[in-house]
C-alpha beads as a LAMMPS data file, in Angstrom:
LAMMPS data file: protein, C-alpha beads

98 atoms
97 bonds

1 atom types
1 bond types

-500.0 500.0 xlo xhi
-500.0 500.0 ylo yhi
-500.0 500.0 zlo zhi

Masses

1 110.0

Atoms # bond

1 1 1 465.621 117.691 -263.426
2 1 1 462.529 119.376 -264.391
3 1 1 459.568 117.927 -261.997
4 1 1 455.612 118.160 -262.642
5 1 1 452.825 117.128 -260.364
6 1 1 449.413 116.290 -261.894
7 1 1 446.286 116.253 -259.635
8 1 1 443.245 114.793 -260.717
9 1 1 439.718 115.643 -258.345
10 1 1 436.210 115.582 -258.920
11 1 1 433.910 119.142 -257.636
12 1 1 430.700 120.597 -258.919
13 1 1 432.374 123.892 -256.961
14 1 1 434.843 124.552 -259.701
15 1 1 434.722 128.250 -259.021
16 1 1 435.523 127.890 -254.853
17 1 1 438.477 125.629 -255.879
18 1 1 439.808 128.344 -258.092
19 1 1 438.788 130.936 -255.196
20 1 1 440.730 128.880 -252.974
21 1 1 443.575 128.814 -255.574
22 1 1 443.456 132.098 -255.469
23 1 1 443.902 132.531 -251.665
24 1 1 447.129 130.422 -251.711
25 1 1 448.764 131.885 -254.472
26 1 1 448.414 135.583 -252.985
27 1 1 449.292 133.763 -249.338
28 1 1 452.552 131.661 -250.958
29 1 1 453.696 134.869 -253.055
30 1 1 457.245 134.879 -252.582
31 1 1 457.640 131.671 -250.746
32 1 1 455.953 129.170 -253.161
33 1 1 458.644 127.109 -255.785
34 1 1 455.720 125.980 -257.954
35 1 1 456.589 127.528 -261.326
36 1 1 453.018 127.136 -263.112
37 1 1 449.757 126.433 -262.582
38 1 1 447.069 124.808 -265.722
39 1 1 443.812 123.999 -264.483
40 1 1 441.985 121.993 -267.359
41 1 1 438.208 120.241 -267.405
42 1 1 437.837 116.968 -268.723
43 1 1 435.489 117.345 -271.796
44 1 1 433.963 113.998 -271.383
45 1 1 433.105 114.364 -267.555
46 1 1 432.222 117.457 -266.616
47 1 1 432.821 117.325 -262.889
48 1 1 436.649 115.981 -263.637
49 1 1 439.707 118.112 -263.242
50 1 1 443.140 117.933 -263.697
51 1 1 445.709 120.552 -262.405
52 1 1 449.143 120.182 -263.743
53 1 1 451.871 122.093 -261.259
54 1 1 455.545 122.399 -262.789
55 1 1 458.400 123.094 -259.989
56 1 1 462.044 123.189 -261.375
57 1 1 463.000 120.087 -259.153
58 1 1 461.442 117.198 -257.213
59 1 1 463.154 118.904 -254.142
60 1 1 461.561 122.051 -254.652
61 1 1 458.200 120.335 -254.957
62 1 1 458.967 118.961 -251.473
63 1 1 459.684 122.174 -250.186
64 1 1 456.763 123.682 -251.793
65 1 1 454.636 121.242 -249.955
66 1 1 456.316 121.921 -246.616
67 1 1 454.647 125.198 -246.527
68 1 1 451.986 125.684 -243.678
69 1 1 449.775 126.863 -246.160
70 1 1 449.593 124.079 -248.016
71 1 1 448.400 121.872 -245.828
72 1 1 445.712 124.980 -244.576
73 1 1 443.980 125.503 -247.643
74 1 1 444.323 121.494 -248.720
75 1 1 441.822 120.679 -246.263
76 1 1 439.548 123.459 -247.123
77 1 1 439.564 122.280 -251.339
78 1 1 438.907 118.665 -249.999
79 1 1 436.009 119.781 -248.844
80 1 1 434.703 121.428 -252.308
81 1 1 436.015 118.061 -253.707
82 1 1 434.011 114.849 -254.559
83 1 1 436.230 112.291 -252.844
84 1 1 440.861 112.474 -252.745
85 1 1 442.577 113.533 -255.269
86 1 1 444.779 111.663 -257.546
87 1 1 448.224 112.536 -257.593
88 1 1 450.574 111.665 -260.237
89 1 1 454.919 112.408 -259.760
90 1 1 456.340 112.983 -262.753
91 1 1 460.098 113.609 -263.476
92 1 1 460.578 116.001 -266.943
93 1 1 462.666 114.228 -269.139
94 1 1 462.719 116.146 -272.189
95 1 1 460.598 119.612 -273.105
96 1 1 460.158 121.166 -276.523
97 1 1 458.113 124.406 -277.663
98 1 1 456.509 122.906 -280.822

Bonds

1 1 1 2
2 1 2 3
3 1 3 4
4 1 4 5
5 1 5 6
6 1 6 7
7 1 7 8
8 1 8 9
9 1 9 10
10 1 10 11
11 1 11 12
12 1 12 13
13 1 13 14
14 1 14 15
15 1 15 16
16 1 16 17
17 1 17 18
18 1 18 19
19 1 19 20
20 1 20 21
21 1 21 22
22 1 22 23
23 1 23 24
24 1 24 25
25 1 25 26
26 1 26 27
27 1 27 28
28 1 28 29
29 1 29 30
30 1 30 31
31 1 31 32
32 1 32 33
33 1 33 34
34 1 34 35
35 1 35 36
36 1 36 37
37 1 37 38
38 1 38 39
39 1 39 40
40 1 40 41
41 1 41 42
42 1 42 43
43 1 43 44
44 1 44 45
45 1 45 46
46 1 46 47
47 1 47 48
48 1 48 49
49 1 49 50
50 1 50 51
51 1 51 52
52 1 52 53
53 1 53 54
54 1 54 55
55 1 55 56
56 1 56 57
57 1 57 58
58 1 58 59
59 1 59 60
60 1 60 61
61 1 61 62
62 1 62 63
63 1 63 64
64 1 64 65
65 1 65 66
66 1 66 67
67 1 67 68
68 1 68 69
69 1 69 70
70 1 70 71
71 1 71 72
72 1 72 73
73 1 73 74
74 1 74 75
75 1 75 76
76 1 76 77
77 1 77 78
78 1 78 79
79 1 79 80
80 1 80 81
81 1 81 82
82 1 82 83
83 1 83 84
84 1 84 85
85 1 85 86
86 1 86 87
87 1 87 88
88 1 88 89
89 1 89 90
90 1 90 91
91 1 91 92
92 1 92 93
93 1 93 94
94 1 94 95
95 1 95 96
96 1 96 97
97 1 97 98
């Protein structure tokens, strides 16, 4: 079963997040089972983001997270971040292409 992951955080440093993004992506290539990234702004509160992370299982978003770089460039967007994130677990169970 499809699995997605949405993060919500709070940073006036949008553009080191994405730097930071960046820097993981190019350090996962190959490894990483995340399948796609969205990064959207909440229009009401400027400072709000949410990043929505599809993986084609739960168990590869474990997996995913297992990686060392995970946890390396985690604490390095915490600290671009206004206060933890907010996670939300969500199993996929239906997709259409409208």
């Amino acid at each position: 079963m499809a699995f997605v992951q949405i993060i919500e955080f709070r940073t006036r440093r949008v553009e080191e997040f994405e730097a930071l993004e960046a820097e993981w992506l190019r350090a996962t290539e190959g490894k990483r089972t995340a399948q796609r990234l969205v990064l959207c702004r909440d229009r009401d509160r400027d400072d709000t983001f949410v990043q929505i992370v599809e993986f084609p299982s739960d168990e590869d978003a474990r997996r995913n997270s297992e990686l060392p770089e995970i946890s390396q460039i985690a604490a390095r967007i915490a600290q671009v971040c206004e206060g933890p994130p907010v996670f939300r677990n969500l199993d996929v169970l239906s997709q259409q292409t409208i």
